[in-house]
Short mmCIF file of the C-alpha atoms (twelve columns), coordinates in Angstrom:
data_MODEL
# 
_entry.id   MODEL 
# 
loop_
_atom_site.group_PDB 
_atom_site.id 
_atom_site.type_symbol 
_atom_site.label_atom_id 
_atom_site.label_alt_id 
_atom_site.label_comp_id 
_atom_site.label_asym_id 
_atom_site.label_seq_id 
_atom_site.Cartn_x 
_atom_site.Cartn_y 
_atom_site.Cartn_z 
_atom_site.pdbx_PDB_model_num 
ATOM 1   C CA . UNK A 1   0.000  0.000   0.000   1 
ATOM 2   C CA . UNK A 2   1.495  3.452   -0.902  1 
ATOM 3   C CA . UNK A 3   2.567  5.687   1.925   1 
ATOM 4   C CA . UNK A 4   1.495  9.484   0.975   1 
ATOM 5   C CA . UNK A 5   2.067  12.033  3.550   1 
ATOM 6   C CA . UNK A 6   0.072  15.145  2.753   1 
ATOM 7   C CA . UNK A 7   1.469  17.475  5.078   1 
ATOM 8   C CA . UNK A 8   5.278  18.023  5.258   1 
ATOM 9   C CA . UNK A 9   7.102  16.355  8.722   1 
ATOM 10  C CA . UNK A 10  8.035  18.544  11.118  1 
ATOM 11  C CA . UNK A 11  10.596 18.342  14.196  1 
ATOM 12  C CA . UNK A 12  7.773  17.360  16.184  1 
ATOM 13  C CA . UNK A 13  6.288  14.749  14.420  1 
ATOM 14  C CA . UNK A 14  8.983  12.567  13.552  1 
ATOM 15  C CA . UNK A 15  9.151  8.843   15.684  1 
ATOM 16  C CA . UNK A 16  12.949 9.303   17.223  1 
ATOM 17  C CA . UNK A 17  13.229 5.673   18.236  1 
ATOM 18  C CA . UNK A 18  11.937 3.581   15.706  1 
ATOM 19  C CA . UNK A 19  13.907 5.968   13.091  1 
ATOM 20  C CA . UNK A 20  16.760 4.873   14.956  1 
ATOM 21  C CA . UNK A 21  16.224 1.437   15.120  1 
ATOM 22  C CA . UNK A 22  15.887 1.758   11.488  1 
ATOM 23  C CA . UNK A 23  19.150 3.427   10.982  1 
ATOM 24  C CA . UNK A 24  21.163 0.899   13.533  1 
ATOM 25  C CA . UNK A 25  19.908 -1.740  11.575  1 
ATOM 26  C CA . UNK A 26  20.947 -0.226  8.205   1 
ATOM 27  C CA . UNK A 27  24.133 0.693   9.396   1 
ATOM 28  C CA . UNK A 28  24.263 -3.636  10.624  1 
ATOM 29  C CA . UNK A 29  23.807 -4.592  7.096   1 
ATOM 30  C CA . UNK A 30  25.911 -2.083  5.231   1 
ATOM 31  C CA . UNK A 31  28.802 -3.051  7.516   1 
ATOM 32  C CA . UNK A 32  28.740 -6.282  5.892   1 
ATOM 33  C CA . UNK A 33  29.445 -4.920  2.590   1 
ATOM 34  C CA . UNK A 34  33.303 -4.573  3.777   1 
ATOM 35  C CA . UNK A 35  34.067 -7.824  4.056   1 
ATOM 36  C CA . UNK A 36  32.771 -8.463  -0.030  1 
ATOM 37  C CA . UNK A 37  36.392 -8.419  -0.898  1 
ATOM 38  C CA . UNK A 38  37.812 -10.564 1.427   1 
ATOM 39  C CA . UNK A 39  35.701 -13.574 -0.450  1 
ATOM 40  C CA . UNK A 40  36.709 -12.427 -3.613  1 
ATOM 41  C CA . UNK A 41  40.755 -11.455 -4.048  1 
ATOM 42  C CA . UNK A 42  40.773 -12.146 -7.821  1 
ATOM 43  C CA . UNK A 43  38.513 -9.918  -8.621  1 
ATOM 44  C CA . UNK A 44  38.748 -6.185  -9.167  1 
ATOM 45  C CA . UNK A 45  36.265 -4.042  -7.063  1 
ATOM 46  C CA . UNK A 46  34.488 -2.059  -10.298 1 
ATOM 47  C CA . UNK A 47  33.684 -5.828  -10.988 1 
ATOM 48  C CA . UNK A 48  32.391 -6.271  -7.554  1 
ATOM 49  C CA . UNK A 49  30.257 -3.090  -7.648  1 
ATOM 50  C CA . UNK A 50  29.007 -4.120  -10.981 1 
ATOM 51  C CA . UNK A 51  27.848 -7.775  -9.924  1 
ATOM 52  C CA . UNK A 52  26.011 -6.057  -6.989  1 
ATOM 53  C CA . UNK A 53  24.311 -3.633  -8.728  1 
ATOM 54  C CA . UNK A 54  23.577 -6.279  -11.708 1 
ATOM 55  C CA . UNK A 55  21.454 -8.658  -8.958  1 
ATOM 56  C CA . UNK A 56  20.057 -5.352  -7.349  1 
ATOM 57  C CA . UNK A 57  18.632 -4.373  -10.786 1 
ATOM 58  C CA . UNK A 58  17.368 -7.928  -11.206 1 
ATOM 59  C CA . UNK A 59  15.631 -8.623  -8.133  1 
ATOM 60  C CA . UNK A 60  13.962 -5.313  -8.179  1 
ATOM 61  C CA . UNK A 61  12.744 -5.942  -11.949 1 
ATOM 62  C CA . UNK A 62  11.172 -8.923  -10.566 1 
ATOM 63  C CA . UNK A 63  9.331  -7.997  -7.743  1 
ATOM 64  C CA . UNK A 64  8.270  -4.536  -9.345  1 
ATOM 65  C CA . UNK A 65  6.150  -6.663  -11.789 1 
ATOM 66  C CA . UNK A 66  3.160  -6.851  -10.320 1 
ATOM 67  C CA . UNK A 67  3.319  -3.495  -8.531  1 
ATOM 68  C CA . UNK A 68  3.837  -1.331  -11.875 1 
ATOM 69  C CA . UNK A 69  0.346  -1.280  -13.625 1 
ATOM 70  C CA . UNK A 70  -0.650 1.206   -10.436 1 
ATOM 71  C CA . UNK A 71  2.940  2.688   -10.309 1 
ATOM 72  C CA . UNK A 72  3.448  3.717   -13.193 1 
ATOM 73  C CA . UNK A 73  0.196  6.474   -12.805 1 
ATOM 74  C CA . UNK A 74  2.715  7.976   -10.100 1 
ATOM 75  C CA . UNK A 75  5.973  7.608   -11.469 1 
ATOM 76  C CA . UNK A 76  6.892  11.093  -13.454 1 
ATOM 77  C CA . UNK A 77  9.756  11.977  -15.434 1 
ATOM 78  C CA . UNK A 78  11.393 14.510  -12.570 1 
ATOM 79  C CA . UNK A 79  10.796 11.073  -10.530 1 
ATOM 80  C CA . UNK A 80  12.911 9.310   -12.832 1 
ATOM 81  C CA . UNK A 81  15.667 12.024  -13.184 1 
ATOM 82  C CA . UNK A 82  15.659 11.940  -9.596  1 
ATOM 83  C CA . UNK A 83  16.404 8.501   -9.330  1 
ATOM 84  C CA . UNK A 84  18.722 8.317   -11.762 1 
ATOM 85  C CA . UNK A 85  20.747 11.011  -10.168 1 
ATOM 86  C CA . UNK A 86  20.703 9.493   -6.593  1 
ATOM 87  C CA . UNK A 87  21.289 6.147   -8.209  1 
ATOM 88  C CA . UNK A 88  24.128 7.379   -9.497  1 
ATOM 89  C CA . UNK A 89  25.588 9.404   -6.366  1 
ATOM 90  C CA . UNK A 90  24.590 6.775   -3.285  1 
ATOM 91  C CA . UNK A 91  25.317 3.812   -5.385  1 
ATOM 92  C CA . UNK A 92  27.622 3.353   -8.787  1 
ATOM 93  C CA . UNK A 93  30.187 6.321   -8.216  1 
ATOM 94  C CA . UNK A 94  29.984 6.528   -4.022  1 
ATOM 95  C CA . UNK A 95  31.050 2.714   -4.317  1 
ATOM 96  C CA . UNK A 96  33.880 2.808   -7.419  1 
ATOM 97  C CA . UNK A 97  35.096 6.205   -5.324  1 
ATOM 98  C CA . UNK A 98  35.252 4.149   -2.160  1 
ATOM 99  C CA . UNK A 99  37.387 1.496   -3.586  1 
ATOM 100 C CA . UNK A 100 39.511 3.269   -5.180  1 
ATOM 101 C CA . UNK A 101 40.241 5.331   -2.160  1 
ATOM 102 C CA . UNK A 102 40.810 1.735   -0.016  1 
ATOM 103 C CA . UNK A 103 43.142 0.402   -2.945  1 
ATOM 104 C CA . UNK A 104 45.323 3.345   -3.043  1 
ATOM 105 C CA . UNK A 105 45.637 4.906   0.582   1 
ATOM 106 C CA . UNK A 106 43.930 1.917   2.702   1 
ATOM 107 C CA . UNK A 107 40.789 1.285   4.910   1 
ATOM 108 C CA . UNK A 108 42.184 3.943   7.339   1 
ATOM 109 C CA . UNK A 109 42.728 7.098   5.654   1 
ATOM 110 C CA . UNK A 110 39.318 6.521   3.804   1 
ATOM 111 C CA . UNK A 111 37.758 5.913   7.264   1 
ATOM 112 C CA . UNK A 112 39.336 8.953   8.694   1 
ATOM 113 C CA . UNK A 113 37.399 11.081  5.876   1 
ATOM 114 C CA . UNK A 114 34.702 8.800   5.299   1 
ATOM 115 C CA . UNK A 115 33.746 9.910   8.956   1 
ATOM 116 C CA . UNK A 116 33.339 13.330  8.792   1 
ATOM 117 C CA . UNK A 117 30.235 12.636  6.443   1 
ATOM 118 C CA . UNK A 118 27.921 13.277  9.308   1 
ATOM 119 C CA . UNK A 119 29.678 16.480  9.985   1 
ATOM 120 C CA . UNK A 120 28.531 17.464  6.604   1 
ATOM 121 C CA . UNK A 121 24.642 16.405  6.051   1 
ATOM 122 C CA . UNK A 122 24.302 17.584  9.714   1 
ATOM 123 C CA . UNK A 123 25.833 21.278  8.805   1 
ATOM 124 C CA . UNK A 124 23.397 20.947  5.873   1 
ATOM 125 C CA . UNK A 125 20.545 19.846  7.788   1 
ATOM 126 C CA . UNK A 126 21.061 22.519  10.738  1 
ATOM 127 C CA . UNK A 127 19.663 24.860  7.758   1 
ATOM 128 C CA . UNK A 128 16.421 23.118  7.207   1 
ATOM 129 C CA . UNK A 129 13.210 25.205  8.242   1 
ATOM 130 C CA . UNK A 130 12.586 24.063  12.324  1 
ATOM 131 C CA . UNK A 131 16.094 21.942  12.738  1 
ATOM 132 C CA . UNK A 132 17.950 22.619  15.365  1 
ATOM 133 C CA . UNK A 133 20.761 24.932  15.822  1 
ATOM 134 C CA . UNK A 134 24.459 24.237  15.450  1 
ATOM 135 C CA . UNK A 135 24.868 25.371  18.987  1 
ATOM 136 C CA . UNK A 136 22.451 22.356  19.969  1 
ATOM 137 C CA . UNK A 137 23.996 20.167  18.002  1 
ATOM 138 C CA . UNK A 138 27.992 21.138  18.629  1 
ATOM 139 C CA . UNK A 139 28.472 18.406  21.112  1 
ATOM 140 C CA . UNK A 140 27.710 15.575  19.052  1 
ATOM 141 C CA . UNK A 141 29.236 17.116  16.153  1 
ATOM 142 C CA . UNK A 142 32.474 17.068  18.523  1 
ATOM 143 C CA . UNK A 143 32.452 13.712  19.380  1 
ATOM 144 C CA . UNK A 144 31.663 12.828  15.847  1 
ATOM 145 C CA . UNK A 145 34.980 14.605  14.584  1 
ATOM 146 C CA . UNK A 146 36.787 12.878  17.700  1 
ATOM 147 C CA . UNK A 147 35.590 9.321   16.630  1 
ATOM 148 C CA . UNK A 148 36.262 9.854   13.078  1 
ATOM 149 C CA . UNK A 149 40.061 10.868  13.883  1 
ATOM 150 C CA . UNK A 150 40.287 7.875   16.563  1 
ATOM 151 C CA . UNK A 151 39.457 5.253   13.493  1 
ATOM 152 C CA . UNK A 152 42.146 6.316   11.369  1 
ATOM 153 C CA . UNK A 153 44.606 6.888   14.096  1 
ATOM 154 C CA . UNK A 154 45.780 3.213   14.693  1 
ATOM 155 C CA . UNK A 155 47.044 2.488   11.281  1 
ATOM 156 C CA . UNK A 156 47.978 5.909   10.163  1 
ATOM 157 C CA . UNK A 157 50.616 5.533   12.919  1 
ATOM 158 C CA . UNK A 158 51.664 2.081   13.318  1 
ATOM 159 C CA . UNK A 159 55.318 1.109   12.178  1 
ATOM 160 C CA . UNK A 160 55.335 -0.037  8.480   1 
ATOM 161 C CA . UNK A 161 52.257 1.919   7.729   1 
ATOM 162 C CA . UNK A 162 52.812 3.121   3.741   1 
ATOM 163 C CA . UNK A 163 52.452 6.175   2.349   1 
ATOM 164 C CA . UNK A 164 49.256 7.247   1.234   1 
ATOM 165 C CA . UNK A 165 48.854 8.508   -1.984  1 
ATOM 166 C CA . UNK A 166 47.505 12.035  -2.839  1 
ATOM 167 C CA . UNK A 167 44.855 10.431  -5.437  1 
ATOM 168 C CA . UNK A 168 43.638 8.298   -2.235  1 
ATOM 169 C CA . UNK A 169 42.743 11.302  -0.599  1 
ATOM 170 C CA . UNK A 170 41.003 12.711  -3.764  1 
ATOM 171 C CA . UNK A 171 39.180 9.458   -3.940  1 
ATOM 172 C CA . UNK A 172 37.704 9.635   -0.670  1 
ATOM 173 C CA . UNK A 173 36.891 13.153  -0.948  1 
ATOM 174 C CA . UNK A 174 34.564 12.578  -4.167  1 
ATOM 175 C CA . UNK A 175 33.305 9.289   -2.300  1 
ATOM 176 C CA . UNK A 176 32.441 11.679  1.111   1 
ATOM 177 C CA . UNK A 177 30.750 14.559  -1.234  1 
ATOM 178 C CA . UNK A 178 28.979 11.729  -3.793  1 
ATOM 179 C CA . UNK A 179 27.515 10.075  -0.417  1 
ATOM 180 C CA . UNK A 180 26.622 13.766  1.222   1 
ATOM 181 C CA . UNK A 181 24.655 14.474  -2.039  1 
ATOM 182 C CA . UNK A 182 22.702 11.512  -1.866  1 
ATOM 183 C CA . UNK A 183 21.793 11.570  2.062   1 
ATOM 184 C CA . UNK A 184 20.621 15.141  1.418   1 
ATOM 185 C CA . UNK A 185 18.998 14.726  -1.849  1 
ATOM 186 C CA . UNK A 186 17.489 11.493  -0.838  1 
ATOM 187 C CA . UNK A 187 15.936 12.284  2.683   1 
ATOM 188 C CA . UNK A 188 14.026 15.054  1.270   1 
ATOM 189 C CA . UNK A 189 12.709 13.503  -1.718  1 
ATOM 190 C CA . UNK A 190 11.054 10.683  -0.180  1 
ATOM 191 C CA . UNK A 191 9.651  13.012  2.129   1 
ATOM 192 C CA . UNK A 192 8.033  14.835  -1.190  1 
ATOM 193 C CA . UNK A 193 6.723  11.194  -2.641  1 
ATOM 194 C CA . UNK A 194 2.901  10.990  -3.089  1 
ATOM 195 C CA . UNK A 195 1.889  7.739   -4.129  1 
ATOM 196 C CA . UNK A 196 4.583  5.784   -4.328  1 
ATOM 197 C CA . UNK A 197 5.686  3.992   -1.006  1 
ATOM 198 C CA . UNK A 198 9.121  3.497   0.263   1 
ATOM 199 C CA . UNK A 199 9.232  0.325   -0.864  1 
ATOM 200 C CA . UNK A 200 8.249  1.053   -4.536  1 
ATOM 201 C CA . UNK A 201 11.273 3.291   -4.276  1 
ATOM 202 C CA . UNK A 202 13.830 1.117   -3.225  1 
ATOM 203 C CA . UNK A 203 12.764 -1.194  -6.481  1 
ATOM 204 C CA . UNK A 204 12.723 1.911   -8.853  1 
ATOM 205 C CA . UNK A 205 16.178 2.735   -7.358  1 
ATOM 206 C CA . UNK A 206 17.458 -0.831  -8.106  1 
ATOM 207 C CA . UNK A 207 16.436 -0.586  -11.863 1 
ATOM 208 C CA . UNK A 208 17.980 2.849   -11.907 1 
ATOM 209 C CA . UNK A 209 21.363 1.238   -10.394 1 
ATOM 210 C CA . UNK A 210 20.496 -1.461  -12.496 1 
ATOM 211 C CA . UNK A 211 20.639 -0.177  -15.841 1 
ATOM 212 C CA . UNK A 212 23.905 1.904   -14.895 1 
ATOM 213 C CA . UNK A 213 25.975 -1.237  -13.802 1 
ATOM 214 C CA . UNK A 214 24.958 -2.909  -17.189 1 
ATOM 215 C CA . UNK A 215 26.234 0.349   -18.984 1 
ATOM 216 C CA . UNK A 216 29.899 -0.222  -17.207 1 
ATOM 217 C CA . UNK A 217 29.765 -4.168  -17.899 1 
ATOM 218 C CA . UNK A 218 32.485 -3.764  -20.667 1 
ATOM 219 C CA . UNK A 219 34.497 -1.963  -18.455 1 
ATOM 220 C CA . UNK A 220 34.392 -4.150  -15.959 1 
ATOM 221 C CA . UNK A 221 34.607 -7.692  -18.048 1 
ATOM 222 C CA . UNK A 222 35.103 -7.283  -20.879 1 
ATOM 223 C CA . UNK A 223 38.512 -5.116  -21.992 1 
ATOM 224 C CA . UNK A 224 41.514 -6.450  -20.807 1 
ATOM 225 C CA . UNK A 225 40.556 -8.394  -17.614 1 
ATOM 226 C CA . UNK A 226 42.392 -11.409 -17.001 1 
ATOM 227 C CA . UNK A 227 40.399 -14.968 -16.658 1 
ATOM 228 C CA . UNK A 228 38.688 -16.454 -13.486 1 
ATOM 229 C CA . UNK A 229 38.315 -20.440 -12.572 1 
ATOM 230 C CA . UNK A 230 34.586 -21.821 -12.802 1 
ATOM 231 C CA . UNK A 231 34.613 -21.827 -8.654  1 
ATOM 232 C CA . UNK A 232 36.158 -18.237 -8.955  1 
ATOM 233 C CA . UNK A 233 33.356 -17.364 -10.847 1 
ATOM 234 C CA . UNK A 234 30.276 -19.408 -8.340  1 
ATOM 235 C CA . UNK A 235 31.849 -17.591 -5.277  1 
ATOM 236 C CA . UNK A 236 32.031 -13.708 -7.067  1 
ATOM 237 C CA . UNK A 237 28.335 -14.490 -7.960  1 
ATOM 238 C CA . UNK A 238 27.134 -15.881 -4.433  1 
ATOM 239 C CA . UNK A 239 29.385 -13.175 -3.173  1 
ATOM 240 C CA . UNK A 240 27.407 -10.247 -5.552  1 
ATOM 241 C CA . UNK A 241 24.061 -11.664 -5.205  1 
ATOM 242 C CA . UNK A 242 24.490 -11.761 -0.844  1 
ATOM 243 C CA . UNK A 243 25.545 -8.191  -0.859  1 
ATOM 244 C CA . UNK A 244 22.741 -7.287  -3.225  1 
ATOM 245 C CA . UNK A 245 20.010 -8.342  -1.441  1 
ATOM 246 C CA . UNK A 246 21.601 -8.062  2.411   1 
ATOM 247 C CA . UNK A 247 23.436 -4.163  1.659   1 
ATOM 248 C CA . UNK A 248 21.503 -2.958  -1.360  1 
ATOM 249 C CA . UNK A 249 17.594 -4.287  -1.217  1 
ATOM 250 C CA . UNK A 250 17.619 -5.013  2.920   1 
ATOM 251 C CA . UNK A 251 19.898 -2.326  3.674   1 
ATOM 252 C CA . UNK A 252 18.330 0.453   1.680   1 
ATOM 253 C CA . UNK A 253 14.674 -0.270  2.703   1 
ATOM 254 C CA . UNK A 254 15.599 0.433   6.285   1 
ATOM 255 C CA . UNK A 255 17.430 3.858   5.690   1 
ATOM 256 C CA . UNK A 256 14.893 5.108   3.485   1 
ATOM 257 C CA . UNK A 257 12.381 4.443   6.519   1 
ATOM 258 C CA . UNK A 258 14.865 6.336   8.500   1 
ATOM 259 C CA . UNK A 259 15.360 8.975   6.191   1 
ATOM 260 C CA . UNK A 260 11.304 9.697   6.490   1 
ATOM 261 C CA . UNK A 261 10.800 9.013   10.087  1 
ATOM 262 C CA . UNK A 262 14.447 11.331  11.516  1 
ATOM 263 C CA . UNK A 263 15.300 15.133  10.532  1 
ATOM 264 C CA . UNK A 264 17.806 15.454  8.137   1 
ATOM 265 C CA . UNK A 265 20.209 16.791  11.093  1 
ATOM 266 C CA . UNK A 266 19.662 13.200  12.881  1 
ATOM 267 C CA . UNK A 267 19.953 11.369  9.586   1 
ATOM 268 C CA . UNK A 268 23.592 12.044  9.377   1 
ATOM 269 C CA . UNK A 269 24.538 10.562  12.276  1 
ATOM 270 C CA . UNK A 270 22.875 7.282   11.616  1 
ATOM 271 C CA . UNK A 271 25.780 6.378   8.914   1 
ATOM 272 C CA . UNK A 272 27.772 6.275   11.589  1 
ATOM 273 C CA . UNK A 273 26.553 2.519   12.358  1 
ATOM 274 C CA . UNK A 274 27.808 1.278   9.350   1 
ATOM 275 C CA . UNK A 275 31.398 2.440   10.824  1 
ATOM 276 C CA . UNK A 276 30.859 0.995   14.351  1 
ATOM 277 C CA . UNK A 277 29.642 -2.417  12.445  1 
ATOM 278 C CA . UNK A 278 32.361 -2.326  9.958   1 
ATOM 279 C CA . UNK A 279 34.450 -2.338  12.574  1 
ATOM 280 C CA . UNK A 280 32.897 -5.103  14.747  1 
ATOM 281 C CA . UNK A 281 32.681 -7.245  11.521  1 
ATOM 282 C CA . UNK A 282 36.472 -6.694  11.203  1 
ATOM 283 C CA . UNK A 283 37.738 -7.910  14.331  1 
ATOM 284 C CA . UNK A 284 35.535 -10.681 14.410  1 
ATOM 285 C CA . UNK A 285 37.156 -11.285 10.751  1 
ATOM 286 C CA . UNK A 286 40.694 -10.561 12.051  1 
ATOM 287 C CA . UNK A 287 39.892 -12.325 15.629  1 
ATOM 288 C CA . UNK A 288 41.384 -10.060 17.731  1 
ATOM 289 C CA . UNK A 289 40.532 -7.352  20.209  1 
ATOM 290 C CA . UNK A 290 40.336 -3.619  19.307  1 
ATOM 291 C CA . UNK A 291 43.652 -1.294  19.934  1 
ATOM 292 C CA . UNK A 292 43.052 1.572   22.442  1 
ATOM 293 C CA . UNK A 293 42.765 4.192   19.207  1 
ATOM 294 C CA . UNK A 294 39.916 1.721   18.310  1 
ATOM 295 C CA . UNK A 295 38.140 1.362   21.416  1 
ATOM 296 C CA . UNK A 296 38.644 5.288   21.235  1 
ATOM 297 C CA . UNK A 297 36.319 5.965   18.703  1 
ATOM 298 C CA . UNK A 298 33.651 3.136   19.580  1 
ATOM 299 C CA . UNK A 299 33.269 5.548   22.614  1 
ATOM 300 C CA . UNK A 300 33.341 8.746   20.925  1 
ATOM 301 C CA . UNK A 301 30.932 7.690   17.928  1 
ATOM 302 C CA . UNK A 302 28.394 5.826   20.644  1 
ATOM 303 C CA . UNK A 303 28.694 9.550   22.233  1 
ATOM 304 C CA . UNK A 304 27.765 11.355  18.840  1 
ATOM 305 C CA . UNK A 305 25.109 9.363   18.810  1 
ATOM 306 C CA . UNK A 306 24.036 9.470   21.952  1 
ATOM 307 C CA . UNK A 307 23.954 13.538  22.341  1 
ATOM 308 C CA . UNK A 308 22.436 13.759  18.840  1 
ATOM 309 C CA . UNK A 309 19.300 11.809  20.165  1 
ATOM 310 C CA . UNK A 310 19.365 13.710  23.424  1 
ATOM 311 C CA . UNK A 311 19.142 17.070  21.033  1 
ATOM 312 C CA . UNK A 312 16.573 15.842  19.334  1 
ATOM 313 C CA . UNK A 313 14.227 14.678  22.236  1 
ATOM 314 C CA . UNK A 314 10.433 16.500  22.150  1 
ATOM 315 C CA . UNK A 315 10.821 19.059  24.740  1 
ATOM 316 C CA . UNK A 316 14.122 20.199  23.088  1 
ATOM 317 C CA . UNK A 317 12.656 20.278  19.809  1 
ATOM 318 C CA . UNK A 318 9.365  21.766  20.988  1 
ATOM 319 C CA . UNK A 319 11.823 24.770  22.909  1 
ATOM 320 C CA . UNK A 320 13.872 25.224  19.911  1 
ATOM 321 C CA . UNK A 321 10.977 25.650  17.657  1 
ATOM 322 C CA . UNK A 322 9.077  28.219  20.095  1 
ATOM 323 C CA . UNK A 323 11.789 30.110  20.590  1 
ATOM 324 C CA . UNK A 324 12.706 30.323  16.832  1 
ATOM 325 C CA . UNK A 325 8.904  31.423  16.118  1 
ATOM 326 C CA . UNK A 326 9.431  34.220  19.344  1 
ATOM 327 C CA . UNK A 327 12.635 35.183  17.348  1 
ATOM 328 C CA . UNK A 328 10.860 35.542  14.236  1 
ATOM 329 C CA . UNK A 329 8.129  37.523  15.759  1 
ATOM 330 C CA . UNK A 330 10.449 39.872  17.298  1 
# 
C-alpha cells in the first residue's frame, strides 16, 4: 500500500526511536558490505560493484512486476531524473570512489574522511526550516569529529604503515561529497513522494542502479581483464548476489524508513553505524581485540550518537521551535 504524507514532517512529528532502530539496523547490514572483498581477491572491485548492482537491478525488476500497472500512474519523469541522479551518487560512483580510495591509501585514511560525512549532512541539515541549531547540536558534532580521527589513528601511525597517496585522498573526498549528495537529496525527496511507497522506491532505485551497472559491464569484463576459474566465478556471484540483497535491497529499505521518520540533522549521524559495524565485523574477521585508538572511537561515535538523540528529544525540539517562532516575531 502506498505511503502518501500530505502534510510536510516537522521536528515534532517525527518517531525518534523507531527511526533509529531503522538506521542501527541499516548501518548492521551495510557493515557487511566490507568484508565483499575478502571472499573475492581475484577480482577487481568495479567488478564487484558491478555484480552487486547487476542482482540489485534484477531482483527489483522482478518484484516490481506486479506493482507497476498502479505505479506507473505515479511515477513522473522529474521522478525518474531523480532517481537516476541518486542512483548514481549513493550507489555506482559513491562505491567505485570508495574502492579506489581503499586500494590506493587503505581502509584507514578513507575511514578517517569517510567519517566526517555526518559532519557534513548535519551542517546541511542545521539549515532546514525548524532543525535545530548548530549550537544544539555542537556536542555531538564534537564527538563525531573525535571518533572519526580515533578510526584512522591506529594504522595511520603504526610502524610499516605506507604512504598514502595524494589520489587516495582525492578518492575519498569525491566518495564523502557523492555520499553527502545523496543523504541530502534522498531524505528530502522521499519526504516529497505521493503515491509511491518506500518500498516502490527502493525497487525503482534498483532498476535505476540497475541499468547503470549494465552500462559499465564492458568496463568491468570485458577489456583487458584477465580470466577467473569456474569456482572463482560461483563464489564472485554468491558473493554479488548476498551483498545485493543483504546491503543494497535489505539495507536500503531500512534507511529510506529512517530517512522519512528522523530530521535530516539526525539522519547524518545514523551512517555512523555502518562504521561501528564495519568495525565489529572486522575484528571478528581478524579475531582479535580492538587497539586503544579503536576502542577510542567506539566511545566517541556511541557519544555522537548518543547527544544527537538527546538534542533531538520533544521538549528540546518543541523549545527550539518556540523560541525560533518568538525570534521571528520579534
Amino acid at each position: 500500500m502506498a505511503i502518501d504524507h500530505s502534510a510536510p514532517h516537522t521536528a515534532t512529528t517525527h518517531t525518534i526511536p523507531l527511526g533509529f532502530l531503522c538506521g542501527a539496523g541499516a548501518g548492521a547490514l551495510w557493515g557487511l558490505v566490507f568484508l565483499a572483498p575478502e571472499f573475492v581477491h581475484d577480482f577487481t572491485a568495479l567488478q564487484l560493484a558491478v555484480g552487486r548492482y547487476l542482482v540489485y537491478g534484477a531482483l527489483a525488476s522482478i518484484l516490481i512486476v506486479p506493482r507497476w500497472p498502479d505505479l506507473k500512474r505515479h511515477i513522473h519523469q522529474r521522478d525518474w531524473l531523480a532517481l537516476f541522479w541518486l542512483s548514481l551518487f549513493g550507489n555506482t560512483l559513491f562505491f567505485i570512489f570508495l574502492s579506489q580510495a581503499i586500494l590506493l591509501g587503505g581502509v584507514a585514511l578513507t575511514a578517517l574522511i569517510i567519517g566526517f560525512l555526518p559532519v557534513a549532512v548535519t551542517l546541511i541539515g542545521s539549515r532546514e526550516k525548524e532543525a535545530l541549531s548548530l549550537k544544539a547540536l555542537a556536542p555531538s558534532l564534537f564527538f563525531c569529529l573525535a571518533g572519526a580521527i580515533s578510526i584512522g589513528w591506529q594504522a595511520l601511525t603504526a610502524p610499516g604503515s605506507a604512504q598514502q597517496s595524494p589520489l587516495a585522498v582525492f578518492y575519498a573526498l569525491a566518495a564523502l561529497a557523492s555520499w553527502t549528495i545523496y543523504t541530502v537529496g534522498n531524505s528530502r525527496r522521499i519526504k516529497q513522494l505521493r503515491g509511491v511507497s518506500l518500498h516502490d522506491w527502493n525497487l525503482l532505485m534498483g532498476l535505476a542502479t540497475g541499468a547503470q551497472a549494465m552500462a559499465l559491464v564492458p568496463f568491468a569484463f570485458m577489456w583487458g581483464q584477465p580470466g577467473h576459474t569456474t569456482p572463482q566465478w560461483e563464489t564472485f556471484v554468491a558473493v554479488s548476489a548476498a551483498v545485493a540483497i543483504i546491503a543494497s535491497f535489505s539495507g536500503n529499505a531500512l534507511w529510506y524508513q529512517m530517512s522519512r521518520l528522523l530530521p535530516l540533522t539526525m539522519t547524518g549521524q545514523m551512517i555512523l553505524f555502518e562504521t561501528l559495524f564495519a568495525l565489529i565485523y572486522g575484528f571478528l574477521w581478524d579475531w582479535r581485540l580492538p587497539h586503544s585508538s579503536e576502542l577510542a572511537a567506539f566511545f566517541f561515535l556511541v557519544l555522537s550518537v548518543l547527544t544527537c538523540l538527546s538534542a533531538h528529544r520533544p521538549k528540546n525540539v518543541h523549545r527550539h521551535a518556540t523560541s525560533s517562532q518568538q525570534s521571528a516575531e520579534i
